[in-house]
N, CA, C and O atoms as a GROMACS GRO file, in nm:
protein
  176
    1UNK      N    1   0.084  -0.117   0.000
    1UNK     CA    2   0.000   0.000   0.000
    1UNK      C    3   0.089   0.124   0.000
    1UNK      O    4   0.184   0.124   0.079
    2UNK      N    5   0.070   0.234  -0.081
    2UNK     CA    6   0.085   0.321  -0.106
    2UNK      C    7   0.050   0.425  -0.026
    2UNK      O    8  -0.063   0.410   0.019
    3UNK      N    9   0.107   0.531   0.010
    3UNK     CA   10   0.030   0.676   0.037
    3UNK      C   11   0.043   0.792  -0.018
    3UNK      O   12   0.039   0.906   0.029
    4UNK      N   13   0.061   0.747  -0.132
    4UNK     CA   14   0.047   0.802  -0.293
    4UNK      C   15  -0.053   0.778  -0.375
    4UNK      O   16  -0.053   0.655  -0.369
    5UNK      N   17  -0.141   0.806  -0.449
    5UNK     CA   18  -0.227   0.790  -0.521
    5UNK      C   19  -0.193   0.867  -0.646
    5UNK      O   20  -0.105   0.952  -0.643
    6UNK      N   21  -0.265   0.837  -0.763
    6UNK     CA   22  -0.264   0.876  -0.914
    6UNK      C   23  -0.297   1.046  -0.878
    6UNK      O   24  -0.334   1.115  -0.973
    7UNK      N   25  -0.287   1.093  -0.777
    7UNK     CA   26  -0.364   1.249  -0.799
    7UNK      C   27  -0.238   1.330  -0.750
    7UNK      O   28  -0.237   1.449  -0.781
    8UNK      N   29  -0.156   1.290  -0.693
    8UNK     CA   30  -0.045   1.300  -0.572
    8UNK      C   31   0.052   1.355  -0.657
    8UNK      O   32   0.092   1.297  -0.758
    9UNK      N   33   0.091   1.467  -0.619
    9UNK     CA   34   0.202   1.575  -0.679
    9UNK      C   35   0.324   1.563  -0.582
    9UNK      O   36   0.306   1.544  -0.461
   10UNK      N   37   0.412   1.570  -0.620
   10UNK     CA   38   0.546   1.568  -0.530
   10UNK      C   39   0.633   1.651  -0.567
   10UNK      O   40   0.675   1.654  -0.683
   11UNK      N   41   0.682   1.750  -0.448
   11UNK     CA   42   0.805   1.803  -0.472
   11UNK      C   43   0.935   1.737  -0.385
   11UNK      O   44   0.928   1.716  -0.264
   12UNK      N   45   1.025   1.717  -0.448
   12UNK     CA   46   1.161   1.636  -0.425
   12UNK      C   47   1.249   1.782  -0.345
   12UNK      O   48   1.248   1.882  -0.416
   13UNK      N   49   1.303   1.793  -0.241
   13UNK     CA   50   1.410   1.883  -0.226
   13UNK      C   51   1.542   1.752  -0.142
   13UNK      O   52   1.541   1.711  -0.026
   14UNK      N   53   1.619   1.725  -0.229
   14UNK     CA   54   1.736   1.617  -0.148
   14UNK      C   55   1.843   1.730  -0.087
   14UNK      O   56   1.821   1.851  -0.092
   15UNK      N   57   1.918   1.694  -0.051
   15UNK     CA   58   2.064   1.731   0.079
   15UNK      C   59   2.157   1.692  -0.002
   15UNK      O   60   2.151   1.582  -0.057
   16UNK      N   61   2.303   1.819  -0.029
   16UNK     CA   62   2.403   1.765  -0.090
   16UNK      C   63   2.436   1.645  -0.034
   16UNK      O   64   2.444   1.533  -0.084
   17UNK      N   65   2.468   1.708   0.141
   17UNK     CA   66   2.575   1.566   0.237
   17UNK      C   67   2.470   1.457   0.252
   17UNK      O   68   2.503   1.342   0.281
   18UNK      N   69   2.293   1.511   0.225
   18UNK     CA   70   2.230   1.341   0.257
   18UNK      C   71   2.211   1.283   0.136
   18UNK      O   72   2.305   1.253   0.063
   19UNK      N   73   2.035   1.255   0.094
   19UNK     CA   74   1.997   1.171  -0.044
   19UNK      C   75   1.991   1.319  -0.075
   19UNK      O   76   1.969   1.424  -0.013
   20UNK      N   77   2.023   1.274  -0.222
   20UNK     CA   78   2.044   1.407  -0.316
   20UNK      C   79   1.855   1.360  -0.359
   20UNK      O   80   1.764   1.279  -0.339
   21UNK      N   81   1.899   1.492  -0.435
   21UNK     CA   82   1.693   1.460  -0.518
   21UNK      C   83   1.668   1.418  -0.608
   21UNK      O   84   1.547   1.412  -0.633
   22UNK      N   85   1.778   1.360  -0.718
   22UNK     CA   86   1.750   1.267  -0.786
   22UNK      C   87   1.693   1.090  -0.760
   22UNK      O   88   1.605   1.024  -0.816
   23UNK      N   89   1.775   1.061  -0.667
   23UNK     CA   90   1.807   0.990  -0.546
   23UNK      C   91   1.599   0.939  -0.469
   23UNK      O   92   1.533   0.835  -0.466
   24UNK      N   93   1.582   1.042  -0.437
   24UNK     CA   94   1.448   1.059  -0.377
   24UNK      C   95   1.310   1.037  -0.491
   24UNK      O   96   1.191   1.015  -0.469
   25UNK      N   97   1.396   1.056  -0.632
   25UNK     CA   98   1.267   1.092  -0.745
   25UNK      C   99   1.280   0.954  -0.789
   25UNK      O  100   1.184   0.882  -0.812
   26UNK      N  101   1.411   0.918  -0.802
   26UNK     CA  102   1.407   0.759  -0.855
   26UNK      C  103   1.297   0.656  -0.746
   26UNK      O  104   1.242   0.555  -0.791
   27UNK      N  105   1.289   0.676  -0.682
   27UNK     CA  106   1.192   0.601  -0.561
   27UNK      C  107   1.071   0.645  -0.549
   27UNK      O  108   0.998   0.574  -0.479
   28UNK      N  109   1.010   0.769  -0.610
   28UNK     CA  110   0.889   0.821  -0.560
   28UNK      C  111   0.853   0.767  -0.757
   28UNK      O  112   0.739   0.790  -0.795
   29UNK      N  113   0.909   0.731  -0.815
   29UNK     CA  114   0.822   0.697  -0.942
   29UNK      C  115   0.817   0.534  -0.929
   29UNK      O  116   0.797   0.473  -1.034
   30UNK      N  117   0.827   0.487  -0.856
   30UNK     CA  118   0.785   0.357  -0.827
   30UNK      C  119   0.652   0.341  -0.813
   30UNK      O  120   0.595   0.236  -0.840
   31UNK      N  121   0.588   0.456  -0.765
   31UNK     CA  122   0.417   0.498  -0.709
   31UNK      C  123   0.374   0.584  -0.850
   31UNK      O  124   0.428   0.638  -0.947
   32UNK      N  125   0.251   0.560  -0.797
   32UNK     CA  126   0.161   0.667  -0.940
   32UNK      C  127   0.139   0.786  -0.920
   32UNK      O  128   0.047   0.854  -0.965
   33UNK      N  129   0.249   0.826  -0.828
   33UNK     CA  130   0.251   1.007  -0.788
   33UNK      C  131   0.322   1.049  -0.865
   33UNK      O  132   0.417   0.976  -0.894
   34UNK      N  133   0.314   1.179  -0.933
   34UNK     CA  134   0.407   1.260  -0.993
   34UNK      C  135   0.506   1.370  -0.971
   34UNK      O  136   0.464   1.485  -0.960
   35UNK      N  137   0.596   1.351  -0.966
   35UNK     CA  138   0.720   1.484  -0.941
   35UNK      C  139   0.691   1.580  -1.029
   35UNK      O  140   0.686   1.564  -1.151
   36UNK      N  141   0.670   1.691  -0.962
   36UNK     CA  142   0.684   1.821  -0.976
   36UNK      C  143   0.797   1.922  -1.039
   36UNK      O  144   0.813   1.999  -1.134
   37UNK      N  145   0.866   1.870  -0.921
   37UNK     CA  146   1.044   2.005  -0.900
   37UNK      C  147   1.067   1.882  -0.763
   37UNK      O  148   1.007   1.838  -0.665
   38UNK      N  149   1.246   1.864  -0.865
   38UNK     CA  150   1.339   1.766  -0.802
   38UNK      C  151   1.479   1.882  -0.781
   38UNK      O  152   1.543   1.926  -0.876
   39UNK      N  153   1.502   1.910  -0.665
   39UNK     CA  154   1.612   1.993  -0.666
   39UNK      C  155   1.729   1.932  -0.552
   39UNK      O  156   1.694   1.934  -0.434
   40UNK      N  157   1.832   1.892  -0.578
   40UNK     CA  158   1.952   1.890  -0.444
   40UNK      C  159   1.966   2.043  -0.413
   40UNK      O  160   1.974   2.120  -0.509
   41UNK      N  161   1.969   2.099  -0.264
   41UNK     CA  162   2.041   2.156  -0.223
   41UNK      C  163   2.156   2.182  -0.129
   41UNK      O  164   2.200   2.086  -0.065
   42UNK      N  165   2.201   2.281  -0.115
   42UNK     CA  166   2.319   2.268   0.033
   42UNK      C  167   2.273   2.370   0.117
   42UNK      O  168   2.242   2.488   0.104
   43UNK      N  169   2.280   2.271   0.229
   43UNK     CA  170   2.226   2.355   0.348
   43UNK      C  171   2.359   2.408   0.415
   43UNK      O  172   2.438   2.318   0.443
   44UNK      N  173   2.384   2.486   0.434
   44UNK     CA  174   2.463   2.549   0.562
   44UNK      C  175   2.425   2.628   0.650
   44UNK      O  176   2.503   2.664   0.738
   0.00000   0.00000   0.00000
């Protein structure tokens, strides 16, 4: 079970030093949710 559904929009923001956001998008298209905006950033 999912807690994603076909209607489900996603925005990706990953962590240089953690999961980047490519990282996060490869896994959220496993579900029938759709990515939005996939961005890595760096936090300091």
């Amino acid at each position: 079970m999912s807690i994603f559904n076909e209607n489900s929009k996603v925005i990706v923001i990953g962590d240089r030093d953690g999961i980047p956001g490519p990282a996060m998008e490869e896994c959220i298209k496993t579900t029938p949710a759709e990515v939005v905006f996939s961005a890595t950033e760096c936090f300091v």
